[in-house]
Backbone bond lengths (Angstrom), bond angles and torsions (degrees), N, CA, C in turn:
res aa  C-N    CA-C-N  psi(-1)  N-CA   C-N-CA  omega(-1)  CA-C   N-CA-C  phi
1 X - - - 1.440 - - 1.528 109.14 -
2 X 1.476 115.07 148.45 1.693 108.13 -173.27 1.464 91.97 -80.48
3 X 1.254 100.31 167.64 1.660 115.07 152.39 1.748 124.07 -68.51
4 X 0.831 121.77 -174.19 1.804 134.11 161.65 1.328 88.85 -62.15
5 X 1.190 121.76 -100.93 1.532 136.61 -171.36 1.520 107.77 -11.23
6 X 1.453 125.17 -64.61 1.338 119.50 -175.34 1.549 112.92 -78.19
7 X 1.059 120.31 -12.56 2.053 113.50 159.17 1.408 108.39 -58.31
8 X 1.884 104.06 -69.45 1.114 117.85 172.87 1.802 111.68 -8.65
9 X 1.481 103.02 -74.44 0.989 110.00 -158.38 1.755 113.46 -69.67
10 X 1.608 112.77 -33.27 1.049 115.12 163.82 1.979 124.83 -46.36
11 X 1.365 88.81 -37.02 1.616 95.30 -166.59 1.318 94.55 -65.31
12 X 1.568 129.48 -43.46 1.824 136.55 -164.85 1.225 76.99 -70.85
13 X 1.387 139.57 -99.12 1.953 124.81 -158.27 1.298 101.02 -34.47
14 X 1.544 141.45 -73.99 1.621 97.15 -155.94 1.794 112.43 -78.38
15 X 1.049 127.00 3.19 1.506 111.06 170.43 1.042 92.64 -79.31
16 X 1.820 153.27 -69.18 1.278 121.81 168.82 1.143 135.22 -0.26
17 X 1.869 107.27 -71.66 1.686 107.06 -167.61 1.625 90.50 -70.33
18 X 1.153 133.92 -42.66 1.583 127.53 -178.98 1.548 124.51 -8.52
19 X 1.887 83.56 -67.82 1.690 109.06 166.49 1.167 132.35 -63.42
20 X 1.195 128.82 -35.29 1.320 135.81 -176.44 1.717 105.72 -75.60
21 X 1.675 110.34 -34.92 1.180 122.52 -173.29 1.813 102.72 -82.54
22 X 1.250 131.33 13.92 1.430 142.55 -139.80 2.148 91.44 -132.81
23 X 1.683 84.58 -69.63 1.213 101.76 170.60 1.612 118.19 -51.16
24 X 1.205 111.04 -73.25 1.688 115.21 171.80 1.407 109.40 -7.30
25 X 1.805 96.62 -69.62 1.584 112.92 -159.88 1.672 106.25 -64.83
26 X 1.599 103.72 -34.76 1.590 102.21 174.83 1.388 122.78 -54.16
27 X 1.289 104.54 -52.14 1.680 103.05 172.67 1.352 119.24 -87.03
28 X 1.512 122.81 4.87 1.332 95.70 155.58 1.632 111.17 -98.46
29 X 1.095 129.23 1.92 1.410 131.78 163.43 1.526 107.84 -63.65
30 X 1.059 112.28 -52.26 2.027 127.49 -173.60 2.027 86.38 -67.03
31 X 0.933 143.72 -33.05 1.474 118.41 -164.56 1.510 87.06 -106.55
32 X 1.384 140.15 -22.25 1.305 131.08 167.24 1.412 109.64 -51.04
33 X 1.462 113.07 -54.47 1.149 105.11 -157.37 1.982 108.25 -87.98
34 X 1.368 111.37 -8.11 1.088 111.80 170.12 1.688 123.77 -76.70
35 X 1.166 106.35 -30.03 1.905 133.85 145.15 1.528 97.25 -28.19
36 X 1.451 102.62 -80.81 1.556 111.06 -170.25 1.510 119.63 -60.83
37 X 1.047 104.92 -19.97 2.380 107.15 -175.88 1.999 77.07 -93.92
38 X 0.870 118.42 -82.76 1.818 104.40 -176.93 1.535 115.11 -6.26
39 X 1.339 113.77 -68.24 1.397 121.76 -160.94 1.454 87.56 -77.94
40 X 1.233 171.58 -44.18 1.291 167.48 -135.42 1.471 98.63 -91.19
41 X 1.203 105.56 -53.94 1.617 119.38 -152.49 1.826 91.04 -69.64
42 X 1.108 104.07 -55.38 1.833 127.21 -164.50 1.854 82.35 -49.65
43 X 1.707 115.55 -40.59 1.497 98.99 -161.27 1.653 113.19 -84.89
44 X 1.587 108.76 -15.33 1.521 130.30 -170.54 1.625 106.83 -84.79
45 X 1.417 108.07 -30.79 1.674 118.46 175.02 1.606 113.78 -62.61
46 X 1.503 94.65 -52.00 1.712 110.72 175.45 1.518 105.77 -45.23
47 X 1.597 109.33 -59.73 1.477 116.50 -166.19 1.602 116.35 -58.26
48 X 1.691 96.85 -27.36 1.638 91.81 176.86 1.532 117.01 -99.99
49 X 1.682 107.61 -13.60 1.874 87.59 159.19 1.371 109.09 -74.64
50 X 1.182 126.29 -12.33 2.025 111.92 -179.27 1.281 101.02 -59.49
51 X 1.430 119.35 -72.36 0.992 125.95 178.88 1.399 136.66 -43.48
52 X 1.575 113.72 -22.53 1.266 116.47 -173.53 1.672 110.14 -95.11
53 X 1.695 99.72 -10.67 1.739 132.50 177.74 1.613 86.31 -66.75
54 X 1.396 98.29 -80.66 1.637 122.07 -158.51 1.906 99.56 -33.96
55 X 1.502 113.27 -53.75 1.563 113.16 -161.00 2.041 89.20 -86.59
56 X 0.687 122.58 -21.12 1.239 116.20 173.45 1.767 98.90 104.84
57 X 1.044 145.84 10.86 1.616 135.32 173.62 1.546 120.09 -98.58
58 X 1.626 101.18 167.54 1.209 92.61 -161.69 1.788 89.80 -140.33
59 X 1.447 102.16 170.51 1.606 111.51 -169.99 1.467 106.75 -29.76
60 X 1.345 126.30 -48.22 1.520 134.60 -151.38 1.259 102.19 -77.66
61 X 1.335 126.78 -5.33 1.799 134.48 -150.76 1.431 81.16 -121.44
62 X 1.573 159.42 -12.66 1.115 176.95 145.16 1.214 132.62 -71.13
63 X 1.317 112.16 22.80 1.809 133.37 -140.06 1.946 97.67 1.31
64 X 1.570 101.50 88.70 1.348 101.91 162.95 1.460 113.08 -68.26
65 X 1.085 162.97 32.46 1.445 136.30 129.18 1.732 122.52 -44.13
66 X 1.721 112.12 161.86 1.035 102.88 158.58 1.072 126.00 -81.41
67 X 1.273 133.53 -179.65 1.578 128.43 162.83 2.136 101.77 53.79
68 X 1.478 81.95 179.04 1.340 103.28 166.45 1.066 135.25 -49.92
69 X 1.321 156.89 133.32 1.286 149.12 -171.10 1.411 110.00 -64.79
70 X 1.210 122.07 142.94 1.845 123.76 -160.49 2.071 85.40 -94.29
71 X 1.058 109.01 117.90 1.682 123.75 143.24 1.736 122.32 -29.53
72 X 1.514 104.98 108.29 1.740 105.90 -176.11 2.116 103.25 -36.83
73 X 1.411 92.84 -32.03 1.911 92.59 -174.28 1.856 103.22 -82.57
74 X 1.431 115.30 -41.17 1.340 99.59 -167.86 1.966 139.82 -36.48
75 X 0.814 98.05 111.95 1.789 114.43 -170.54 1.562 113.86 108.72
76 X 1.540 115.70 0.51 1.365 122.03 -153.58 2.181 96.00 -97.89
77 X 1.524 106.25 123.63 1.411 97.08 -169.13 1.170 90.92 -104.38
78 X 2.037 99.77 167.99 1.224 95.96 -156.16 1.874 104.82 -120.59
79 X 1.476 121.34 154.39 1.034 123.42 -134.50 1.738 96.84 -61.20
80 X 1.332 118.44 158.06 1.539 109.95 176.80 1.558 105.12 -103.12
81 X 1.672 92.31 128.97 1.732 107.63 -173.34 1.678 107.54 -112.49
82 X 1.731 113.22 16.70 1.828 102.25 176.70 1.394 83.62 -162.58
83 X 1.436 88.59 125.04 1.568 107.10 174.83 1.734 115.22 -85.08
84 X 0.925 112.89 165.87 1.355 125.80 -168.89 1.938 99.21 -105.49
85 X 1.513 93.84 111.70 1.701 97.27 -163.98 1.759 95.36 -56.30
86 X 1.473 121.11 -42.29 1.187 120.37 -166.39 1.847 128.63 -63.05
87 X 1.219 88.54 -25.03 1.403 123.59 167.14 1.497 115.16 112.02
88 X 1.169 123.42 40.34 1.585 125.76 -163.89 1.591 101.11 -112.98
89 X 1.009 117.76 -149.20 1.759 122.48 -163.66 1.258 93.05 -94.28
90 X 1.879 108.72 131.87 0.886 98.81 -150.49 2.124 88.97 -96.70
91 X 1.531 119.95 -106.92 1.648 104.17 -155.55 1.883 86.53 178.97
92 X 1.730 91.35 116.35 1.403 121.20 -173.87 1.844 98.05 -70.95
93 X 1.277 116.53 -3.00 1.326 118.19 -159.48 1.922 120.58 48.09
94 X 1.368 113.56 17.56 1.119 121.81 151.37 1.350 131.68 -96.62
95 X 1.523 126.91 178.89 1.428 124.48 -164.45 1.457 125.70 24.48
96 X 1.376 116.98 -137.42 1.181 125.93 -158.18 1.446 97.56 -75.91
97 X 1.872 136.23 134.84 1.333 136.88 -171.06 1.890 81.30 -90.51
98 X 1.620 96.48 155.34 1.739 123.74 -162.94 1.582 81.92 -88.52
99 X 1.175 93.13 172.27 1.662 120.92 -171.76 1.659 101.41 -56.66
100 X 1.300 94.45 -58.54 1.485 116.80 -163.94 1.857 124.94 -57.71
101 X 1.818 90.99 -5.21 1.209 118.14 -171.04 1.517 106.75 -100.66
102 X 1.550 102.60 -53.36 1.611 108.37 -175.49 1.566 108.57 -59.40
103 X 1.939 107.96 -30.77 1.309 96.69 -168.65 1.730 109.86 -88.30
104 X 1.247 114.75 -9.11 1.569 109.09 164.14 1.715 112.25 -89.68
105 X 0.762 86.05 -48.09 1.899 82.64 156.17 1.646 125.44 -25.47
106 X 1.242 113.37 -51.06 1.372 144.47 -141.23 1.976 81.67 -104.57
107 X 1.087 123.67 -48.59 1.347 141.72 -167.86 1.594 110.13 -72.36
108 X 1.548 113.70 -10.17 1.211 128.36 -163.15 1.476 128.27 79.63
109 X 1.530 109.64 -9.56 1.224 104.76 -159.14 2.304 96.75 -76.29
110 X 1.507 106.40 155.09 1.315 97.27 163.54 1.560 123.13 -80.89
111 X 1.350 81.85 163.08 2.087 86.11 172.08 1.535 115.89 -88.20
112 X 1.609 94.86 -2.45 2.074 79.87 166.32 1.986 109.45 -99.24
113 X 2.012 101.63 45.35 1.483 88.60 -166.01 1.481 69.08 -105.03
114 X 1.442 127.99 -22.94 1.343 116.72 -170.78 1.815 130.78 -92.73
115 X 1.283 94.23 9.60 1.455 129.89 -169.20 2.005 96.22 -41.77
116 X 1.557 126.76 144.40 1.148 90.80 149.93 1.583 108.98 -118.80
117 X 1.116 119.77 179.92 1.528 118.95 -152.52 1.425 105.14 -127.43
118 X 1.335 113.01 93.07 1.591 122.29 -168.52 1.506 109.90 -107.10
């Protein structure tokens, strides 16, 4: 008859092989099924150049860009209207107000002391 000790130890080897035998099957399910979205896609691509043949259009007629369409403003900063008394960057008066704002803020002073006047 075994001891404790040698079950013990039996039970840790097969939950080991358990896992490994767990894993295996996991990734060969994940490359099966990546097999299968390949061959689907390859047959769904075909179906939409026929069609895109057949009506006569082409990527650009489909707004071919990637992504989202970029905003006439996107990347565009915006003019700075409060200077930074200390002399640092000064503040578009948009989004989040700078440090240097909350803490004169906080001081009582207003934000039209930092206004600039163009």
């Amino acid at each position: 008859m075994a001891t404790h000790q040698e079950i013990m130890a039996q039970i840790k080897q097969l939950k080991k092989e358990a896992a490994a035998a767990r894993r295996a099957e996991k990734a060969q399910i994940k490359r099966d099924a990546e097999a299968q979205r390949r061959s689907e896609l390859s047959g769904v691509i075909s179906q939409i150049r026929d069609m895109m043949k057949q009506h006569g259009l082409t990527v650009a007629d489909l707004g071919g860009g990637r992504g989202r369409p970029k905003s006439a403003t996107a990347g565009v900063k915006g003019e700075i209207r409060y200077a930074n008394p200390a002399g640092g960057k000064g503040w578009t008066g948009k989004g989040r107000k700078p440090a240097w704002v909350v803490e004169a803020l906080a001081q009582g002073r207003a934000l039209s002391d930092f206004a600039i006047n163009k």
